[in-house]
C-alpha positions in Angstrom: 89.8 89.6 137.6 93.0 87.5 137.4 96.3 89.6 136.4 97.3 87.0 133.7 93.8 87.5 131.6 94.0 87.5 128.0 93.4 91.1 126.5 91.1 91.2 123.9 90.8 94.4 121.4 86.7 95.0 120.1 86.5 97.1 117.5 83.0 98.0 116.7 81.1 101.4 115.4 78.1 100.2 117.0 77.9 101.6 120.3 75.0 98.6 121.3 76.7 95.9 119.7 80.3 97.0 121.1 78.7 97.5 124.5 77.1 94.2 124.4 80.6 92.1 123.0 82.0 94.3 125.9 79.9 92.9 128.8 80.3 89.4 127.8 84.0 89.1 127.6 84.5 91.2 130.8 82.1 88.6 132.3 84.2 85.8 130.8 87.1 87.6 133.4 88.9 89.1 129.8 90.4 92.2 129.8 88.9 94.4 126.8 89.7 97.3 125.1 87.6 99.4 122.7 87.4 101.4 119.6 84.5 102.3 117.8 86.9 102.7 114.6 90.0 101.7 112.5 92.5 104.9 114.1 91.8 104.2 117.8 92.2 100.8 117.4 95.7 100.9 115.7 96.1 103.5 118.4 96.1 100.2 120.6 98.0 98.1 118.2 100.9 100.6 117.8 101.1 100.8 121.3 104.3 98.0 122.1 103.5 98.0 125.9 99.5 97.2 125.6 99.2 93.5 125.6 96.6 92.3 122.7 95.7 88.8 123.1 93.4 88.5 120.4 91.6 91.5 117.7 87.7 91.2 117.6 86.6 93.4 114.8 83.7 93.7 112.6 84.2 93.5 109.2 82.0 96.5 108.1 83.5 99.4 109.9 83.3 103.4 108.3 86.3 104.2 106.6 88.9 101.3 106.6 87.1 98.3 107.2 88.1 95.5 109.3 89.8 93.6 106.7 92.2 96.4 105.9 92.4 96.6 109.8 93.7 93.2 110.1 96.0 93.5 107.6 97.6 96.5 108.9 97.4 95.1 112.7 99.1 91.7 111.4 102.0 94.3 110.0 102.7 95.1 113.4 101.9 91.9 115.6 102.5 89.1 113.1 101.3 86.5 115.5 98.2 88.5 116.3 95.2 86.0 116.1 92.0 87.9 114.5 88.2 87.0 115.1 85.7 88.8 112.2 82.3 89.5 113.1 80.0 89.4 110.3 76.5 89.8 109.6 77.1 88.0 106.0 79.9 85.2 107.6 79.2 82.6 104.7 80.2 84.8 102.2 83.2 86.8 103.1 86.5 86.4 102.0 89.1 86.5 104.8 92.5 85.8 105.2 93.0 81.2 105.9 94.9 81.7 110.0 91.8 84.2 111.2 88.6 83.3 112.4 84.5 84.3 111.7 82.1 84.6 114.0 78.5 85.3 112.2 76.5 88.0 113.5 73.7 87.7 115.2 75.6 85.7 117.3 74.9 84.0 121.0 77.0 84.7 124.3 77.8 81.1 124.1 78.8 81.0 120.4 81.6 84.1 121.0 82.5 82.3 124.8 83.7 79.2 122.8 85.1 81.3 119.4 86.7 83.2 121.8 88.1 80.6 124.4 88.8 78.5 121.4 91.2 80.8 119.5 92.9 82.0 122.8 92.5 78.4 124.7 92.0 79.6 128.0 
């Protein structure tokens, strides 16, 4: 794994899904870190020395969802691009500069959501 790869946060409370999201973007040579939730996430996000090239989350987490997530990530790292995942895409509202990805989704779909928001 190159030293300059982009590091992409995955915040997802299902252990499968996360695990899955995981493998793919390690394979894709990313650097991940995970959270299964909204507090080890911002955990991450508070952190100023931990690099966060992008935030993965899934819009229907327990407790704050991934919205509320965003919104408090973004107060910290302005510039922070966001991905959603979402098993109901079509139909949820999110801020206009982040992105969706609609869940079930392929390898292939997140590679090019993925490469296409961080462009490497």
């Amino acid at each position: 794994m190159s030293t300059n790869a982009s590091t992409i946060l995955v915040v997802e409370d299902d252990a499968i899904v996360r695990m899955l999201i995981v493998d793919v973007l390690e394979e894709l040579e990313f650097r991940v870190l995970e959270a299964d939730g909204h507090e080890r996430a911002l955990e991450f996000i508070n952190d100023e020395d931990q690099d966060i090239d992008l935030l993965m989350t899934d819009v229907g987490l327990p407790v704050m969802d991934g919205r509320e997530l965003a919104r408090q990530a973004r107060m910290l790292r302005p510039e922070l691009p966001i991905l959603f995942a979402s098993g109901y895409a079509e139909d949820i509202d999110v801020p206009g500069d982040t992105q969706v990805i609609g869940k079930p989704f392929s390898i292939d779909q997140l590679r090019d959501k993925v490469k296409n928001i961080i462009g490497n």
